[in-house]
mmCIF entry with sequence, helices, sheets and N, C-alpha, C, O atoms, coordinates in Angstrom:
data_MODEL
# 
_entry.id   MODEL 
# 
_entity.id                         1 
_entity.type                       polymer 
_entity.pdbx_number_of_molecules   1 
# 
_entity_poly.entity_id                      1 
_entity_poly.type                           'polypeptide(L)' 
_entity_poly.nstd_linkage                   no 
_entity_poly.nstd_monomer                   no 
_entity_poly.pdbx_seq_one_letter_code       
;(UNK)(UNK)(UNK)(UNK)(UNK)(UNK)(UNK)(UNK)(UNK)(UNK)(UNK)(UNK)(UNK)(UNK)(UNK)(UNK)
(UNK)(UNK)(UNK)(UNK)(UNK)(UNK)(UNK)(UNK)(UNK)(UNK)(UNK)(UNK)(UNK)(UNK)
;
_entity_poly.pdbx_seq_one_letter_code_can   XXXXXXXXXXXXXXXXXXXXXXXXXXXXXX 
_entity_poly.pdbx_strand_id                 A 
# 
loop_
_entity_poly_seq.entity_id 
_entity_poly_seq.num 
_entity_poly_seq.mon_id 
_entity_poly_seq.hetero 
1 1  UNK n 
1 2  UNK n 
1 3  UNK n 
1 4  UNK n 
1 5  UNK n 
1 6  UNK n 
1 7  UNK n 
1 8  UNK n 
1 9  UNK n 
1 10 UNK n 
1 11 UNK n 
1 12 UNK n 
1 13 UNK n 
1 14 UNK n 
1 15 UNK n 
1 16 UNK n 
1 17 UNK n 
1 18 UNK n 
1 19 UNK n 
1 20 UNK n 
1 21 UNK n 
1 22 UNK n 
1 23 UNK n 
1 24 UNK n 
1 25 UNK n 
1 26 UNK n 
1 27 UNK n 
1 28 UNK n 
1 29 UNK n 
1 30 UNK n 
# 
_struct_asym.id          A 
_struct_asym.entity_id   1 
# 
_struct_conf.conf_type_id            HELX_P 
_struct_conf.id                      HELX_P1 
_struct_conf.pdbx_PDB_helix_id       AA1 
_struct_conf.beg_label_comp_id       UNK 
_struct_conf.beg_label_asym_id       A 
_struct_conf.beg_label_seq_id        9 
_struct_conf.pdbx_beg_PDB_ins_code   ? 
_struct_conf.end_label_comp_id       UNK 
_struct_conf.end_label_asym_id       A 
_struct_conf.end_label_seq_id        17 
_struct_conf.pdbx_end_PDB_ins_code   ? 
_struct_conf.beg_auth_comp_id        UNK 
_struct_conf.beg_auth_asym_id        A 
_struct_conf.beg_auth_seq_id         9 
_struct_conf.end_auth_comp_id        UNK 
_struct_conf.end_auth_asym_id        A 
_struct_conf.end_auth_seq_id         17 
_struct_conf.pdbx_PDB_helix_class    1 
_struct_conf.details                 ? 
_struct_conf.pdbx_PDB_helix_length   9 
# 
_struct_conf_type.id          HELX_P 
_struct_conf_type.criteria    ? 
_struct_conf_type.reference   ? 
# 
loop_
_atom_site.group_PDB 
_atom_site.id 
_atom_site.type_symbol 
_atom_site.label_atom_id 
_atom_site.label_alt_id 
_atom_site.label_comp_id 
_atom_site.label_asym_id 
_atom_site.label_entity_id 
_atom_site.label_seq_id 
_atom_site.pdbx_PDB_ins_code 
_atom_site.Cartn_x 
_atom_site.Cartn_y 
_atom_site.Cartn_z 
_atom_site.occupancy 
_atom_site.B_iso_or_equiv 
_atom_site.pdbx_formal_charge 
_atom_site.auth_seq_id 
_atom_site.auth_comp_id 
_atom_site.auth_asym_id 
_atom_site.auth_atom_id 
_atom_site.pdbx_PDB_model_num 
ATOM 1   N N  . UNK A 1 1  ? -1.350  -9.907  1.022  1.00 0.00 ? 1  UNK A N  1 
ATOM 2   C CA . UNK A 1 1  ? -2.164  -9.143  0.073  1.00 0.00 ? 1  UNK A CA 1 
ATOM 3   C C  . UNK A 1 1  ? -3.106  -8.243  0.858  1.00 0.00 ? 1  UNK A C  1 
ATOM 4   O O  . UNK A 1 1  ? -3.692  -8.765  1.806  1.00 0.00 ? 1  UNK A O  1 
ATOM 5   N N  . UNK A 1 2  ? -3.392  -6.599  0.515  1.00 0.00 ? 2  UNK A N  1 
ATOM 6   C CA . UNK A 1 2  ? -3.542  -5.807  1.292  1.00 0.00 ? 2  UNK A CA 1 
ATOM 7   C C  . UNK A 1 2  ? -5.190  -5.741  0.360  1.00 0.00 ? 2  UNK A C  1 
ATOM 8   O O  . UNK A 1 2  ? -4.887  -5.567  -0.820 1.00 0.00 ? 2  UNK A O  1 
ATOM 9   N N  . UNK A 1 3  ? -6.535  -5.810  0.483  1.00 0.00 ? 3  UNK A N  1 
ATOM 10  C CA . UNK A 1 3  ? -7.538  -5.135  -0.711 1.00 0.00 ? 3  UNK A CA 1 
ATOM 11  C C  . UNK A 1 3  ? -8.005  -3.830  0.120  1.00 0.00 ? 3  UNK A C  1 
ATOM 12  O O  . UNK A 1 3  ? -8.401  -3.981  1.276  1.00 0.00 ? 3  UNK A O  1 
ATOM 13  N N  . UNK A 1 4  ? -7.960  -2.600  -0.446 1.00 0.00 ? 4  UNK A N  1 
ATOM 14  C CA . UNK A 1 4  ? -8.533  -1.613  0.475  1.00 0.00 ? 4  UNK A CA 1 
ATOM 15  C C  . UNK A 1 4  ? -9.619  -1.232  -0.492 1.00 0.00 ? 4  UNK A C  1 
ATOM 16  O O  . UNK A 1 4  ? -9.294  -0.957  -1.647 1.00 0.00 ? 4  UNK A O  1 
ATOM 17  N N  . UNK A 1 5  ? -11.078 -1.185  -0.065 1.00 0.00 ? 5  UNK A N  1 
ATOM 18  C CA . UNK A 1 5  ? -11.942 -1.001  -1.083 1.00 0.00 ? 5  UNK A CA 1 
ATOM 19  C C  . UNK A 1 5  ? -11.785 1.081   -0.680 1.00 0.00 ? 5  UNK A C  1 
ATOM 20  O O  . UNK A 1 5  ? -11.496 1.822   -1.620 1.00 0.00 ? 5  UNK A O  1 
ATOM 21  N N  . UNK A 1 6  ? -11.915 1.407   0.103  1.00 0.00 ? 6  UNK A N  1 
ATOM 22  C CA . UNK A 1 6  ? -11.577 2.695   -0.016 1.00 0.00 ? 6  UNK A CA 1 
ATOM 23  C C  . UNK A 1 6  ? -10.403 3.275   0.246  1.00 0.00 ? 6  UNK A C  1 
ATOM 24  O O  . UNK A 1 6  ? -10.057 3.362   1.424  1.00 0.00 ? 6  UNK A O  1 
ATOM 25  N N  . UNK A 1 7  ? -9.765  3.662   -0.546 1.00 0.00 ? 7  UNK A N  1 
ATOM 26  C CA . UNK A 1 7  ? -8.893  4.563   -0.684 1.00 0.00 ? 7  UNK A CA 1 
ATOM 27  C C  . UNK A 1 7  ? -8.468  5.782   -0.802 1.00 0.00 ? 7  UNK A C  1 
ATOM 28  O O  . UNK A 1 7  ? -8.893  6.153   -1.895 1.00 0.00 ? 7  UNK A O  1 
ATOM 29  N N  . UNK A 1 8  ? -7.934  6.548   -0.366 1.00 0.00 ? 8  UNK A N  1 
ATOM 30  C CA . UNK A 1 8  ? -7.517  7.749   -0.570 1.00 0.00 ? 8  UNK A CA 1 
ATOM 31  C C  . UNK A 1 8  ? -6.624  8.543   -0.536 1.00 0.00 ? 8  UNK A C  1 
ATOM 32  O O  . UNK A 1 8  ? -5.962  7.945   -1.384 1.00 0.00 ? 8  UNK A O  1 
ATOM 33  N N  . UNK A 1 9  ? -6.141  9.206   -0.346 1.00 0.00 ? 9  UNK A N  1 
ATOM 34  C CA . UNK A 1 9  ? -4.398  10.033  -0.977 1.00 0.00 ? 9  UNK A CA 1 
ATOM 35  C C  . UNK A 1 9  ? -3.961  9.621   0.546  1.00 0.00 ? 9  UNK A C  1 
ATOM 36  O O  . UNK A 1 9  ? -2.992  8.871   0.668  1.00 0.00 ? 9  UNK A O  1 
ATOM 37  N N  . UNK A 1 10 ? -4.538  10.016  1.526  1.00 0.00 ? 10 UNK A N  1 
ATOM 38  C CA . UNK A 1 10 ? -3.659  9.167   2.558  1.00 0.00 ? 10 UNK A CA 1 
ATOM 39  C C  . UNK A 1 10 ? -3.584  8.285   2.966  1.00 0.00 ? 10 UNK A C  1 
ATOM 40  O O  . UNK A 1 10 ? -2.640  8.214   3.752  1.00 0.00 ? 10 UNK A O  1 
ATOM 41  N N  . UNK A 1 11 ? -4.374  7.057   2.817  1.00 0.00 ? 11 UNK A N  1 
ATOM 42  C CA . UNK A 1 11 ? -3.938  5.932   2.334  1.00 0.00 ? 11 UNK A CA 1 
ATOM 43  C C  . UNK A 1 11 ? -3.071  5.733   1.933  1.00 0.00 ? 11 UNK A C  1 
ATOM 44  O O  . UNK A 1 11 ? -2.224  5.188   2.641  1.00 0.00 ? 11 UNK A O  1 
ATOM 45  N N  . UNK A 1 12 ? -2.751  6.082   0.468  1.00 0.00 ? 12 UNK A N  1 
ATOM 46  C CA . UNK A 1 12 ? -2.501  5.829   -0.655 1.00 0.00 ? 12 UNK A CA 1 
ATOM 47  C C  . UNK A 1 12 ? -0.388  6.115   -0.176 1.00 0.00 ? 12 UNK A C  1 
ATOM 48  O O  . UNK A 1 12 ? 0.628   5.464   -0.419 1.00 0.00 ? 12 UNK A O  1 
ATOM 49  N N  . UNK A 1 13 ? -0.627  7.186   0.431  1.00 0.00 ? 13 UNK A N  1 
ATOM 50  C CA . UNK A 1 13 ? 0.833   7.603   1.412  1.00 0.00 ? 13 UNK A CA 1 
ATOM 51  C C  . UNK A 1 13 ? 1.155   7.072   1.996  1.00 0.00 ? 13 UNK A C  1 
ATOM 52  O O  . UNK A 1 13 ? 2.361   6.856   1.876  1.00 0.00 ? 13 UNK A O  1 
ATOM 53  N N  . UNK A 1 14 ? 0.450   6.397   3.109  1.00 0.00 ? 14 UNK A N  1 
ATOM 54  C CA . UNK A 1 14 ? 1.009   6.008   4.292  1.00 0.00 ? 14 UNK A CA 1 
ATOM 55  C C  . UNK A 1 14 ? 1.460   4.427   3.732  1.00 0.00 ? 14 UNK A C  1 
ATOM 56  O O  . UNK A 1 14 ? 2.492   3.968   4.220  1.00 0.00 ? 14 UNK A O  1 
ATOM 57  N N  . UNK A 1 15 ? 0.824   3.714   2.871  1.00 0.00 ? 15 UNK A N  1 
ATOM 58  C CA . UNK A 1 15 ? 1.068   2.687   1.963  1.00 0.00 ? 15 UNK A CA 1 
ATOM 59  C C  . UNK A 1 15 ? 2.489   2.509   1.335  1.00 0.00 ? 15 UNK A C  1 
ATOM 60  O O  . UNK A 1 15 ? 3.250   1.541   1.301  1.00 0.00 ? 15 UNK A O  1 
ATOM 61  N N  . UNK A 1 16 ? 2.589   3.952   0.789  1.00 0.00 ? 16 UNK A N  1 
ATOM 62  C CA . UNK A 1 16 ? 3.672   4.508   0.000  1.00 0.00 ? 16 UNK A CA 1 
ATOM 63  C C  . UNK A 1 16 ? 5.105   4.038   1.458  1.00 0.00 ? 16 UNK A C  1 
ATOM 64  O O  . UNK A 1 16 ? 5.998   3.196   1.369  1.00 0.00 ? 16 UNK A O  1 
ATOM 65  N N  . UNK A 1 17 ? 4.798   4.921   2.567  1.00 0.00 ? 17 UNK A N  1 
ATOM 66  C CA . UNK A 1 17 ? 6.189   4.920   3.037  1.00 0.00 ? 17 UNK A CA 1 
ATOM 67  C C  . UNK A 1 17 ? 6.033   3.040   3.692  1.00 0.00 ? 17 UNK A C  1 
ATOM 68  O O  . UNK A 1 17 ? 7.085   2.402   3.654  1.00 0.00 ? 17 UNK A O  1 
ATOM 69  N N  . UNK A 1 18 ? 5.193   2.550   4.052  1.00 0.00 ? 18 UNK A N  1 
ATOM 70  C CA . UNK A 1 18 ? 5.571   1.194   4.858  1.00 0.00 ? 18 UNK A CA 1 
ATOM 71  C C  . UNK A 1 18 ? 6.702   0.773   4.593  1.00 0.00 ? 18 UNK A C  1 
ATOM 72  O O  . UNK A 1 18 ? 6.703   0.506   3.391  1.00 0.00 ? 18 UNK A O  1 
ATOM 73  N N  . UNK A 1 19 ? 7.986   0.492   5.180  1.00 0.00 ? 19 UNK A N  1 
ATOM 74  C CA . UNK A 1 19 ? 9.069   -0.462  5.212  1.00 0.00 ? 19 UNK A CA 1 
ATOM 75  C C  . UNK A 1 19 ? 8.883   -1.798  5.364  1.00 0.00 ? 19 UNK A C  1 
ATOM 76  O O  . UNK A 1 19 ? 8.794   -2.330  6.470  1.00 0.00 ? 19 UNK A O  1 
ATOM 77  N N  . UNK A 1 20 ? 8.812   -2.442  4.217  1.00 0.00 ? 20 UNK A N  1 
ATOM 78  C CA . UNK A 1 20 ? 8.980   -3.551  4.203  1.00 0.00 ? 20 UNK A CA 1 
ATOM 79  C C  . UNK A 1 20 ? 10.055  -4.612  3.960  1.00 0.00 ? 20 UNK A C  1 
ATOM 80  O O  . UNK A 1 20 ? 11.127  -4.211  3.506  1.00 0.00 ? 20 UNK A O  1 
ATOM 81  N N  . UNK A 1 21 ? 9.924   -5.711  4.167  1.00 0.00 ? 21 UNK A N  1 
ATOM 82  C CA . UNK A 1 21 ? 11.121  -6.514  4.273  1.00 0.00 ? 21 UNK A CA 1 
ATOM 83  C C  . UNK A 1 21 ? 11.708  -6.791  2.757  1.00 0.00 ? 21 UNK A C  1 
ATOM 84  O O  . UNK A 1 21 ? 11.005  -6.514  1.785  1.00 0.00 ? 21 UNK A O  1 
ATOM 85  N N  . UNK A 1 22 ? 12.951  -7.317  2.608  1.00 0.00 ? 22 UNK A N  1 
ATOM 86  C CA . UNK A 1 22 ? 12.893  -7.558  0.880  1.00 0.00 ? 22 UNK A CA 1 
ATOM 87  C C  . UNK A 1 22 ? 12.139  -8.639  0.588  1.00 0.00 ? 22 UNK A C  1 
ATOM 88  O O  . UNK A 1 22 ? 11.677  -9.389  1.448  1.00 0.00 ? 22 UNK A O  1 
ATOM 89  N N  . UNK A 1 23 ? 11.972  -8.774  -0.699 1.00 0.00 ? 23 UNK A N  1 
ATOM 90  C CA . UNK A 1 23 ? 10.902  -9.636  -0.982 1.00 0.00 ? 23 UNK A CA 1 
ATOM 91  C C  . UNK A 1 23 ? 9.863   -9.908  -0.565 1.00 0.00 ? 23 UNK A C  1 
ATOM 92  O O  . UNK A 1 23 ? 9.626   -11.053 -0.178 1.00 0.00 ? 23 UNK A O  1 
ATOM 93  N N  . UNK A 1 24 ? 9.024   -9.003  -0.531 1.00 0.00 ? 24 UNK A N  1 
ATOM 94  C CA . UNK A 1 24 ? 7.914   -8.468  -0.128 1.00 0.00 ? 24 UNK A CA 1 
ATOM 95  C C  . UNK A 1 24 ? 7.227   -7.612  -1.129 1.00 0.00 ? 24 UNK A C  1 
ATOM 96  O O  . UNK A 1 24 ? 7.265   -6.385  -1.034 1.00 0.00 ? 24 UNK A O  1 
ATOM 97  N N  . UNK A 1 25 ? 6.748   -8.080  -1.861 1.00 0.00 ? 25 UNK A N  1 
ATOM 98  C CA . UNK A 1 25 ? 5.853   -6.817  -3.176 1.00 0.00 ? 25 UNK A CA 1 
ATOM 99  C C  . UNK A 1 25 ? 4.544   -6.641  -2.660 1.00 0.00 ? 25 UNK A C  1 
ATOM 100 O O  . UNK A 1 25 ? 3.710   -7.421  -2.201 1.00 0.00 ? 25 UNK A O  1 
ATOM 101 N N  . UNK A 1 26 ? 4.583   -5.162  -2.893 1.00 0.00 ? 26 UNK A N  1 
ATOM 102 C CA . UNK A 1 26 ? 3.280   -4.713  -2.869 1.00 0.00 ? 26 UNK A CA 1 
ATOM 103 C C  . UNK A 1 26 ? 2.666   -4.130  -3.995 1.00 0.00 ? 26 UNK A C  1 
ATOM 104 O O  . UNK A 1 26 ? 3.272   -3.382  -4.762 1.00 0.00 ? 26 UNK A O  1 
ATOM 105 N N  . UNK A 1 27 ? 1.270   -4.503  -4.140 1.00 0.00 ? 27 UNK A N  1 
ATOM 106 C CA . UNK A 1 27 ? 0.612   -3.744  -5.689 1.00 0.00 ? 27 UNK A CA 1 
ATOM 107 C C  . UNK A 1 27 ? -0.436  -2.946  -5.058 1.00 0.00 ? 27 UNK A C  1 
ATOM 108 O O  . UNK A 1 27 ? -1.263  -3.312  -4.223 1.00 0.00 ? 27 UNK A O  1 
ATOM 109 N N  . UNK A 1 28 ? -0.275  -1.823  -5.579 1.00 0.00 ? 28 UNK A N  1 
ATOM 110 C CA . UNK A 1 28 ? -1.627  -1.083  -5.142 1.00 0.00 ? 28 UNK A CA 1 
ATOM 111 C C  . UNK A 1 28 ? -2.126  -0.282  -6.071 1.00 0.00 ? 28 UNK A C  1 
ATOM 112 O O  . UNK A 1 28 ? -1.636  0.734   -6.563 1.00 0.00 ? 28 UNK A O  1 
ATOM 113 N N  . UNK A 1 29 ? -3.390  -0.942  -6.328 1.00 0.00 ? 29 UNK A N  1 
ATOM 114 C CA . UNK A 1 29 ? -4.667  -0.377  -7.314 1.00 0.00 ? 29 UNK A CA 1 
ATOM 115 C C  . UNK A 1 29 ? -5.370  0.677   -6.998 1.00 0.00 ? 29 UNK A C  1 
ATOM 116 O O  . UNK A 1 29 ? -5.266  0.568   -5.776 1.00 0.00 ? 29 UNK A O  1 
ATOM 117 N N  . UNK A 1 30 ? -5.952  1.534   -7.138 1.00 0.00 ? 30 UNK A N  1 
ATOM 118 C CA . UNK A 1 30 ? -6.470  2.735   -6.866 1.00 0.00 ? 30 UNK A CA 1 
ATOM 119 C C  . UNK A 1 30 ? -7.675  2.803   -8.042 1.00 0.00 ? 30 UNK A C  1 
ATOM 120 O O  . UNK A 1 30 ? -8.403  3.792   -8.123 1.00 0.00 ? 30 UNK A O  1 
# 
């Protein structure tokens, strides 16, 4: 579980591309 209290569009991207393994969910709140 990732909490990023600040965020921002690149964040928010670089989040976007991470390759992760299967079964692996990510939620990201903004």
């Amino acid at each position: 579980l990732l909490d990023i209290e600040e965020s921002n569009a690149k964040t928010v991207d670089a989040l976007m591309k991470l390759e992760l393994p299967s079964g692996v969910e990510v939620e990201i709140k903004v």
